[in-house]
N, C-alpha and C positions, 0 to 999 in steps of 0.2 A: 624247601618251598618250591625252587626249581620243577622237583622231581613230582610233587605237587599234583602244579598244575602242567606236566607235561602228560601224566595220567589222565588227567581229565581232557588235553588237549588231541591226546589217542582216543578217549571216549568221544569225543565229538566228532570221530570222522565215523563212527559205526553207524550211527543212522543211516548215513549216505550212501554207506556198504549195501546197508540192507536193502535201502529202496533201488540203488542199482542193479541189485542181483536175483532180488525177489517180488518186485512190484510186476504186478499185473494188470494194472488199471490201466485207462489209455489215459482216463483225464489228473493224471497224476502233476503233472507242471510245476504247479502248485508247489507239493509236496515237495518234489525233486529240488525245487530251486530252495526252499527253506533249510532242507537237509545239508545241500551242498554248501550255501551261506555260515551254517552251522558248523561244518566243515573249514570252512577259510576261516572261523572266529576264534576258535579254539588254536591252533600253531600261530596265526598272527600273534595271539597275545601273550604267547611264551616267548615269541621272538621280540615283541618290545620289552618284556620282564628282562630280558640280557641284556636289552640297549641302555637300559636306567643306570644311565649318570656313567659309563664308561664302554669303549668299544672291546669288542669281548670275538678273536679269531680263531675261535676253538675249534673245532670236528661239528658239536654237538648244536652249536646255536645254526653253525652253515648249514645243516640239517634241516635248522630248521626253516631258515629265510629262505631255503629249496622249496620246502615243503608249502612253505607261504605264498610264494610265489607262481609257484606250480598251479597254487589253487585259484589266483586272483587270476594268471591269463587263462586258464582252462573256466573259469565263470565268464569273463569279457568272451571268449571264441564262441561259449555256448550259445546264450547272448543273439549271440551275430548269426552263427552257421546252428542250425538244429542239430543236424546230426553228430553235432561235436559233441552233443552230451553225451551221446553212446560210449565214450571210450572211459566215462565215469568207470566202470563195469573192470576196466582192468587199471586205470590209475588210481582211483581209492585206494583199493589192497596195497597198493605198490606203495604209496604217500606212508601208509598206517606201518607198513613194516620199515620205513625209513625210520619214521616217529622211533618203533619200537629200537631200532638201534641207538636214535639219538639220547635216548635215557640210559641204555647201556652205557653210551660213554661218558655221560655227563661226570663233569668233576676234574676230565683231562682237557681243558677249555685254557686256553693261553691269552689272558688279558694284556691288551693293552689301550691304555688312553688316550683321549683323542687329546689334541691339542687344543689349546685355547682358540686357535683360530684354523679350522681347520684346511688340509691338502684339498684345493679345490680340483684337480687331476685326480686325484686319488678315491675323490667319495664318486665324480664321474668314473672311473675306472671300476669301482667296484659294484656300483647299478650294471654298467653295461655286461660286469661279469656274472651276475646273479642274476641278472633277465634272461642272458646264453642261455644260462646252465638249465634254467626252467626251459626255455624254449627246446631245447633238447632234449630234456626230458618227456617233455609232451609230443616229439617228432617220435621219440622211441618207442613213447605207445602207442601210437599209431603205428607204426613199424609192426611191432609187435600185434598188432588186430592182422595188418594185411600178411604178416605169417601164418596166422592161424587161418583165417578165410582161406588162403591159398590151399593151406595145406588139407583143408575138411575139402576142398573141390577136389582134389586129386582123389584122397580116399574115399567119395561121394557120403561122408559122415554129417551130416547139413545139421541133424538133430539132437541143439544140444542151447542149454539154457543161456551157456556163455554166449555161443556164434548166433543165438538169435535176436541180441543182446548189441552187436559189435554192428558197424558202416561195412556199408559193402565195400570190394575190395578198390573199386574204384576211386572211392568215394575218400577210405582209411589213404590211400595212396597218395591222393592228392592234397591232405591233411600232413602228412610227411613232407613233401615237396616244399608244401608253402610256408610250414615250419622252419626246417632248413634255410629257405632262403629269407627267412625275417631273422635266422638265428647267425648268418652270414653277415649280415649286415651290421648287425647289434656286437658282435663280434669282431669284427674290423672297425668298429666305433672303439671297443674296450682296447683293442690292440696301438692304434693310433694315440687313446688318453694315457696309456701305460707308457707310452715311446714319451710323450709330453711329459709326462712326471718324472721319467728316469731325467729326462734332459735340461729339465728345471731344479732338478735336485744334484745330479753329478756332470751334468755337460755332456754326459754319453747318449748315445740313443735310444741302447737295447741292450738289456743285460738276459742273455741267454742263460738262464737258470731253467731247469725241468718244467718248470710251468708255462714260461715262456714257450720256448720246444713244445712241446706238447699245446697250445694252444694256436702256433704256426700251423701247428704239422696240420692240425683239425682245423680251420681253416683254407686249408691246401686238398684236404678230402671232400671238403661241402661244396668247393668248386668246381672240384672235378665231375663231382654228381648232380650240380646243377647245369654244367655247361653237356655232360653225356644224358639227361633228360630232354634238354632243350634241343641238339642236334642230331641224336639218337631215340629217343626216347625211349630210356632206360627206365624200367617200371617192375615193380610186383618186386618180386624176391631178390631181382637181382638189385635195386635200389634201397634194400632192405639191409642189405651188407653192409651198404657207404652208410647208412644212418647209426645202426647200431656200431660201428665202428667210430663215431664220429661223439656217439654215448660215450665209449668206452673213453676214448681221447678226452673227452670235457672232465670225466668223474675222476679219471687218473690225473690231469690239470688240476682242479676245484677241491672237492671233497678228500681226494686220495692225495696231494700233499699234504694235506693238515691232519692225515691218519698218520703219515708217515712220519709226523715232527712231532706230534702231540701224543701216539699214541705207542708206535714203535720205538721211537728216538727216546720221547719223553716222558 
């Protein structure tokens, strides 16, 4: 049943494919915001189908609370900044092929139960790590706009559905920046509730296991790129690095442990 309605929860984001990639109208609005809504309804509601009646750490459900999540801030940014919906055009695809992997794994999902009364460090620790991981997500697509923009200016290639589609460069740029530094923040929130839970549950303060490390070390990168933006002003391709590297760190922290225990291992 999972697999279900994870099908139909990939059908719900084509709409939004569509009208991102192929709409010509200007007074579309309308359209776009129903589409995209349509879009968030669908993975939402496979990821409460995992939450019923027990907590479920697999590969396949983080997928999807990514994918959930990814959609509910990239609607709230829309929302607020117009030109945030342009990056629909390249996070759609991205979401739907996450989707498509998340049904691949389905089935290698490692339950466990929540307690009767549950870790109140612990359900803080893991909002603050699934709000990162979207924020970073949606920093990377924007990254990935000001790659491409950059790159069609150098080869004077301007003409092309996608890039006329995408925020200008300055524009995707500073949509990065401001990402990063909400995803900094949010970040050293989960890092701080984690040090709380390790030390309400064994007395220590930090247990250095691979996700930990790797969730330092990215935090350690985003600072460095906020603090060489703010007294450098480090911009375009070369800020482009510290983000997708900063992807790479979250995915290999988040998603790529529980590949690695559930899918490798297990």
């Amino acid at each position: 049943m999972t697999i279900f309605w994870g099908l139909l929860a990939l059908a719900s984001l084509l709409p939004a494919i569509m009208v991102s990639w192929f709409s010509t109208e200007k007074n579309t609005s309308l359209m776009k915001r129903g589409t995209l809504l349509l879009a968030l309804v669908g993975p939402s509601f496979v990821t409460l189908l995992y939450f019923g009646g027990h907590w479920d750490s697999g590969l396949s459900i983080s997928i999807w609370v990514t994918i959930s999540f990814s959609m509910v801030l990239f609607l709230c940014f829309s929302l607020l900044v117009q030109d945030f919906s342009k990056l629909a055009v390249l996070l759609l695809p991205y979401l739907f092929v996450l989707g498509v992997f998340a049904l691949l794994w389905e089935g290698h999902n490692t339950h466990s139960a929540l307690k009767a009364e549950p870790d109140f460090w612990l359900v803080l620790h893991i909002i603050a790590s699934v709000i990162t991981y979207a924020l970073c997500t949606l920093a990377a697509i924007s990254s990935f706009a000001v790659l491409l923009r950059e790159r069609a200016l150098k080869t004077k290639k301007m003409e092309s559905r996608l890039l006329e589609r995408l925020p200008a460069v300055y524009v995707a740029d500073r949509f990065q920046v401001s990402l990063l530094t909400m995803a900094e923040v949010v970040l050293g929130l989960g890092i701080l509730t984690g040090i709380a839970r390790q030390y309400s549950s064994s007395g220590s303060l930090i247990d250095f296991d691979h996700k930990t490390l790797l969730a330092l070390i990215a935090f350690v990168v985003i600072a460095v790129l906020l603090i060489l933006h703010r007294y450098i002003g480090i911009r375009g391709q070369n800020a482009v690095r510290f983000v997708l590297a900063t992807y790479l760190l979250m995915t290999l922290a988040y998603p790529g442990v529980k590949f690695v225990t559930d899918i490798v291992i297990g």
